[in-house]
C-alpha atoms as one frame of an Amber mdcrd trajectory, in Angstrom:
protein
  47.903 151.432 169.571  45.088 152.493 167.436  45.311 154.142 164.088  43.689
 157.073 163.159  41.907 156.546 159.625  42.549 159.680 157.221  39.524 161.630
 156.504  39.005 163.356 153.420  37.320 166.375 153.629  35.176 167.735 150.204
  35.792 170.840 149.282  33.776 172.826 146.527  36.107 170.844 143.613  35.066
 167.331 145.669  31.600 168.366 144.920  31.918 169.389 141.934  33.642 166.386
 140.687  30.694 164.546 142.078  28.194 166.237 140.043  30.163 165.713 136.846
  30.667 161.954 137.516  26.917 161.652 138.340  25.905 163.592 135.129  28.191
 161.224 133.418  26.889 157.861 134.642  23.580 159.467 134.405  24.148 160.123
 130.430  25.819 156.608 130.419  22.901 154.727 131.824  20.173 156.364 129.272
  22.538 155.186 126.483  22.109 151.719 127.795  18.912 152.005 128.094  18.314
 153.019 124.506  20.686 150.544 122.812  18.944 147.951 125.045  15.655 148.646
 124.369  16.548 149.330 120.172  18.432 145.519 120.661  15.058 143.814 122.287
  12.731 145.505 119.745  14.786 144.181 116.745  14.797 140.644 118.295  11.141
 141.118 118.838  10.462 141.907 115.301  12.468 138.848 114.210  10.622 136.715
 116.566   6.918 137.497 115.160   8.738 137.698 111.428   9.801 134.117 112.100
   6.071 132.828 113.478   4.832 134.597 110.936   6.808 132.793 108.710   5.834
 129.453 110.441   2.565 129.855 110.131   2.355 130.607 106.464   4.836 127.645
 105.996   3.007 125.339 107.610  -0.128 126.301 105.934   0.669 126.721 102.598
């Protein structure tokens, strides 16, 4: 016997529950993105602050 696999069919509120989960994961990821990028420029700062540091240690 074979089974017949349920299919869903979207209606207006399927779609529209789409577009609000997109929006959200869409407003998620740019979040990400910013705390991610604000996280690698601080450790980039602290990385030339400590060669900098280096430097002037090692030469004074």
């Amino acid at each position: 016997m074979t089974r017949q696999i349920p299919v869903r069919t979207g209606g207006s509120g399927s779609l529209a529950k789409n577009a609000l989960l997109l929006v959200l994961a869409f407003i998620v990821a740019v979040l990400l993105w910013n705390v991610i990028g604000f996280l690698a420029g601080v450790v980039i700062f602290a990385l030339i602050v400590y060669v900098i540091y280096l430097i002037l240690r090692r030469h004074l």
